[in-house]
TIRO-2110 file (N, C-alpha, C; in Angstrom, 1 decimal):
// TIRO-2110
0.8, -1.2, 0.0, N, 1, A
0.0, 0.0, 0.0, CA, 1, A
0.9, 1.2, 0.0, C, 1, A
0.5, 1.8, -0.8, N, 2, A
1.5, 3.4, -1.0, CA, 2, A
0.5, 4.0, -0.3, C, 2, A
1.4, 5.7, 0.0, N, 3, A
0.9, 6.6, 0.2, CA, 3, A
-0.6, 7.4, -0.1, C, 3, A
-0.7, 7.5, -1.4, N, 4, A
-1.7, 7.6, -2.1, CA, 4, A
-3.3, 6.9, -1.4, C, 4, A
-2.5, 5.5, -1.8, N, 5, A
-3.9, 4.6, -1.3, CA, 5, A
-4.5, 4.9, 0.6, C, 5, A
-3.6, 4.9, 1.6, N, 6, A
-3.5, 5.0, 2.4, CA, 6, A
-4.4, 6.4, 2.8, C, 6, A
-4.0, 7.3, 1.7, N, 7, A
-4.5, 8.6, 2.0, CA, 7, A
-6.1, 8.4, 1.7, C, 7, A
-6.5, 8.2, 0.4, N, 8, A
-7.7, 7.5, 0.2, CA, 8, A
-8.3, 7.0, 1.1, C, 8, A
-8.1, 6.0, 1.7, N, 9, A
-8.9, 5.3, 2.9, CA, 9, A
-8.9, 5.8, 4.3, C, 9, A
-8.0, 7.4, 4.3, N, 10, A
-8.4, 7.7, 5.6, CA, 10, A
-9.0, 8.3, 4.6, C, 10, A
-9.5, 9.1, 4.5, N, 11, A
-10.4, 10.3, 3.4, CA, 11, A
-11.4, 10.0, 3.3, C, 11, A
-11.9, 8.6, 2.7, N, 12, A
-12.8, 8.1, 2.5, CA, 12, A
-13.7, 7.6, 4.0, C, 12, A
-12.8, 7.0, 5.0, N, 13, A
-13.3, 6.8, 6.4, CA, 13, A
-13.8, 7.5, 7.0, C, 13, A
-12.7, 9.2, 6.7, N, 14, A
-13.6, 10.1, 7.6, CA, 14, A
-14.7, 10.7, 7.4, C, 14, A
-15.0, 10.2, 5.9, N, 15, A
-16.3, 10.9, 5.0, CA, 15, A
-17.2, 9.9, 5.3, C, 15, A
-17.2, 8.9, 5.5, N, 16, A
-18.3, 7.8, 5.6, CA, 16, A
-18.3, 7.9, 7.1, C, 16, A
-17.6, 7.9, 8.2, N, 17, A
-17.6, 8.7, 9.9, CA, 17, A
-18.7, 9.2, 9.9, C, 17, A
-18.4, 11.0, 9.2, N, 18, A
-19.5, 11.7, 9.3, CA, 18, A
-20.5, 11.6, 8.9, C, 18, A
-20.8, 10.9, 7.6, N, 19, A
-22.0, 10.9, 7.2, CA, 19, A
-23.1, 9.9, 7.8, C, 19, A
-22.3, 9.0, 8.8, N, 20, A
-23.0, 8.0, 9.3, CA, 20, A
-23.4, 8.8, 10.3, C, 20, A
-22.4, 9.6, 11.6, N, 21, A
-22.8, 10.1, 12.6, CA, 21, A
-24.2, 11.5, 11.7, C, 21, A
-24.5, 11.5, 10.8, N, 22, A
-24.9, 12.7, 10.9, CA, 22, A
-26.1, 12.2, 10.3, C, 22, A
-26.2, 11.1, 9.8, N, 23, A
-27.6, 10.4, 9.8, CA, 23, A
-28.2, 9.7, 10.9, C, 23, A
-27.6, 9.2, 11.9, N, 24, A
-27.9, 8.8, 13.1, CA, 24, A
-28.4, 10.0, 13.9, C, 24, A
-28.1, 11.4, 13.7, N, 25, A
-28.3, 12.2, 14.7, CA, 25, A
-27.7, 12.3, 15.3, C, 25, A
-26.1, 12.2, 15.8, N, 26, A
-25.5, 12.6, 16.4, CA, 26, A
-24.3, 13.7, 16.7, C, 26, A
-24.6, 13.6, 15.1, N, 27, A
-22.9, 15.3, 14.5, CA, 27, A
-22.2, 14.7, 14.5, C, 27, A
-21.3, 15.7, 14.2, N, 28, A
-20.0, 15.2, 14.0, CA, 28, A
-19.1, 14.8, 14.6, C, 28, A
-18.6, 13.8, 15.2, N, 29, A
-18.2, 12.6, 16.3, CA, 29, A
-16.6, 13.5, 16.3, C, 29, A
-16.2, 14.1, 15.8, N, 30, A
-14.5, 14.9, 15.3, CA, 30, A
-14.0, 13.9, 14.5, C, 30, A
-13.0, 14.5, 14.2, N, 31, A
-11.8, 13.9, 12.9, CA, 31, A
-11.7, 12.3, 13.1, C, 31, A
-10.9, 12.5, 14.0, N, 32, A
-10.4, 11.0, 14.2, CA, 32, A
-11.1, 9.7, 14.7, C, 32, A
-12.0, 10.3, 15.2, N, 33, A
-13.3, 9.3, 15.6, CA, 33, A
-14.1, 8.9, 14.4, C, 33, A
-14.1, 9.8, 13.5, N, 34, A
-15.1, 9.7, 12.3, CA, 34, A
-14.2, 8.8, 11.4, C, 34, A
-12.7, 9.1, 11.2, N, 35, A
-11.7, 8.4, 10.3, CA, 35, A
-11.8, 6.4, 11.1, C, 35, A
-11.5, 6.6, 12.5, N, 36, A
-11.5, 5.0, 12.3, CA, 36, A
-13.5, 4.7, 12.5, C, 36, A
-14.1, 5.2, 13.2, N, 37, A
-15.6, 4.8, 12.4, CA, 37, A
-15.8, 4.2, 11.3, C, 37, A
-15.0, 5.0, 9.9, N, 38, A
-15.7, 4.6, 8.8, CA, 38, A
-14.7, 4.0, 8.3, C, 38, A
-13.0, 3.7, 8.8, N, 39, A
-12.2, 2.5, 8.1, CA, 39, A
-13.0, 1.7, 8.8, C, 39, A
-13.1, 1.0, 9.9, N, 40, A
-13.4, 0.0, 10.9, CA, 40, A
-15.4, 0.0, 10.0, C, 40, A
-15.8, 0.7, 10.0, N, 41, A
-16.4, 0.5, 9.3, CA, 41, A
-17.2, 0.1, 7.5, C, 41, A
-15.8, 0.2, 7.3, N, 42, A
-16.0, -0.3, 6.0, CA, 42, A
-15.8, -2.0, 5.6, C, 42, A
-14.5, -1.9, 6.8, N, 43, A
-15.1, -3.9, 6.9, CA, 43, A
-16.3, -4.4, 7.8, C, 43, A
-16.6, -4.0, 8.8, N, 44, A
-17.8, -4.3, 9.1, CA, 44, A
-19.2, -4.6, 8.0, C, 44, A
-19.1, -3.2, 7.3, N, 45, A
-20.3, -3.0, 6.0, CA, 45, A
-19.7, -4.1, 5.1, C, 45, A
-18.6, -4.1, 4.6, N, 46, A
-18.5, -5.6, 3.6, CA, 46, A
-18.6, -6.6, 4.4, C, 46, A
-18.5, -7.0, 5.5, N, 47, A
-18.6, -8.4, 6.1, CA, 47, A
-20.1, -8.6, 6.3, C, 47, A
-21.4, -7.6, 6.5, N, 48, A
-22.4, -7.5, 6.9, CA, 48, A
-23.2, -7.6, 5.0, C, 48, A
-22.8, -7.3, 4.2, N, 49, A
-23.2, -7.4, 3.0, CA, 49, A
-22.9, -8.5, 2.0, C, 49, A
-21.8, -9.2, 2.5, N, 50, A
-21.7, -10.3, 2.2, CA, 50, A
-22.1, -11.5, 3.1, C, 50, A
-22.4, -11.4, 4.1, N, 51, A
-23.5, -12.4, 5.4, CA, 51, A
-24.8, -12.6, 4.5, C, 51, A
-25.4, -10.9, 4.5, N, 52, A
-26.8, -11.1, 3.9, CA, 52, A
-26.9, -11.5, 2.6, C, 52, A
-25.7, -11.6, 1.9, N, 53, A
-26.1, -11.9, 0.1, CA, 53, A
-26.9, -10.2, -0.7, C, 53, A
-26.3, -9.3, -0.1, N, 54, A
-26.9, -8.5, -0.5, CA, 54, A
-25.5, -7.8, -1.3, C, 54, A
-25.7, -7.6, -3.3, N, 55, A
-25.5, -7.0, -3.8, CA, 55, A
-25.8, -5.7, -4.4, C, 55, A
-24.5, -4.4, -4.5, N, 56, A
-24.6, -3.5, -4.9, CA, 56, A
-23.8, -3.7, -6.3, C, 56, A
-25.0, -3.3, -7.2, N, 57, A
-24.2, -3.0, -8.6, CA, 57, A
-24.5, -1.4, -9.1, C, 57, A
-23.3, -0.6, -8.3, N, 58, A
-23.5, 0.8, -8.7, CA, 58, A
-22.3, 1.5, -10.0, C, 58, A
-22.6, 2.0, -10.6, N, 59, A
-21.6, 2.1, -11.9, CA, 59, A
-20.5, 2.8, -11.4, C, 59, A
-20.5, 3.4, -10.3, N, 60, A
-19.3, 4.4, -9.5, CA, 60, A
-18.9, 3.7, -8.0, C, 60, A
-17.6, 3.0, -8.4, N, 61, A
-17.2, 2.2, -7.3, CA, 61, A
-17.0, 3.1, -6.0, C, 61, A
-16.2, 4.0, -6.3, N, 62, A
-16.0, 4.9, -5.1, CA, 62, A
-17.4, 5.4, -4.1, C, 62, A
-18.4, 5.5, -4.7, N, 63, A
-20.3, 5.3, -4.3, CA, 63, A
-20.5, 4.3, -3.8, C, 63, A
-20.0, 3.5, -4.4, N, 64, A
-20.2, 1.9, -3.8, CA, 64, A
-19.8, 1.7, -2.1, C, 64, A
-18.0, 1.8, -2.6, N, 65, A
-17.7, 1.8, -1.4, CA, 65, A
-18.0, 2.3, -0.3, C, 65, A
-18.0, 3.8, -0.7, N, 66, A
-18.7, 4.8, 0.3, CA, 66, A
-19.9, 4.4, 0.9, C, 66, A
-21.0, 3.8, 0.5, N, 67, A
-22.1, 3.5, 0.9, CA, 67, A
-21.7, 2.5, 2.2, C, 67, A
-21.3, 1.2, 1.5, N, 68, A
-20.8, 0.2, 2.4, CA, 68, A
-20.4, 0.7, 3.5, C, 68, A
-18.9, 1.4, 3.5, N, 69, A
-18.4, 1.9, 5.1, CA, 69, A
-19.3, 3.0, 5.6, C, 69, A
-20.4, 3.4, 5.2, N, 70, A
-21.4, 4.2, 5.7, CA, 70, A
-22.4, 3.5, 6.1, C, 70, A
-22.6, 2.5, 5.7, N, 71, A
-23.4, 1.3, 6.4, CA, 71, A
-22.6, 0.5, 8.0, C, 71, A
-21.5, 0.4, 7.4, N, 72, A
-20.9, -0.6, 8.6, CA, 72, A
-20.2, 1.1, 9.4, C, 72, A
-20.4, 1.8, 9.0, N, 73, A
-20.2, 2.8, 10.5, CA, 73, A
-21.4, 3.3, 11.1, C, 73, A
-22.4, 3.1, 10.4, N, 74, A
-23.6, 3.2, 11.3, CA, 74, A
-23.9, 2.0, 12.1, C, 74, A
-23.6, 0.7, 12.2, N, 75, A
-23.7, -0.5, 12.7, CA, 75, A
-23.1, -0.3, 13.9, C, 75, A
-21.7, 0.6, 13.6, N, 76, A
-20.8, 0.8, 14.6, CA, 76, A
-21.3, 1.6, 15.5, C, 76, A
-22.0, 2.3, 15.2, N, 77, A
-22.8, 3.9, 16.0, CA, 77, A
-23.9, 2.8, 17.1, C, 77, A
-24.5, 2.5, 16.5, N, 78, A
-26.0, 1.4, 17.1, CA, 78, A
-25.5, 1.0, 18.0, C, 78, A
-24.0, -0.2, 17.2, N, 79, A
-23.7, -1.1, 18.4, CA, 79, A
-23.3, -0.3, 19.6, C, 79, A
-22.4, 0.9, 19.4, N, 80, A
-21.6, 1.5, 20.8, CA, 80, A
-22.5, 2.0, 21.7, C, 80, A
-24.0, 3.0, 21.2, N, 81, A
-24.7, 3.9, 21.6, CA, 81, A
-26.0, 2.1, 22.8, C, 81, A
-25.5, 1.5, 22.2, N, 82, A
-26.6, 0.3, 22.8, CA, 82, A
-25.9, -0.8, 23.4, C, 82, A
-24.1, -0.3, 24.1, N, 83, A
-23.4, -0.8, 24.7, CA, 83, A
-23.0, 0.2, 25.5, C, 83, A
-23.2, 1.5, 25.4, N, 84, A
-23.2, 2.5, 26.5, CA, 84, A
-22.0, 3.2, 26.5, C, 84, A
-21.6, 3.3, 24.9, N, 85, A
-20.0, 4.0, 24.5, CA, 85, A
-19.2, 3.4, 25.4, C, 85, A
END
């Protein structure tokens, strides 16, 4: 993994972070909390999408992806908020 890619997946984590916390209702969790939310969350979302047999065929992968770790960072939200952070 280079640079580049690395940069990408925090980028992309911290964007799927917030956009989970901000559909949950709860804002914006900060930087770094939103960054491993939605890495940690993006295998969550593919491990949870591949359990259910549930296919995404969207023509824009980076959409795709995004969706998924926005999925498994809101899973992450649920679980913590119903574990008592």
């Amino acid at each position: 993994m280079d640079v580049k890619e690395l940069l990408i997946i925090i980028g992309m984590g911290a964007l799927a972070g917030w956009i989970a916390s901000l559909l949950l209702k709860g804002g914006s969790s900060g930087l770094i909390k939103n960054i491993i939310l939605g890495v940690i969350g993006a295998f969550v979302g593919k491990f949870a999408f591949q359990t259910l047999n549930i296919q995404i065929d969207m023509p824009n992968v980076f959409a795709e992806n995004l969706l998924v770790a926005t999925v498994g960072a809101a899973i992450l939200i649920v679980i913590s908020r119903f574990l008592g952070k």
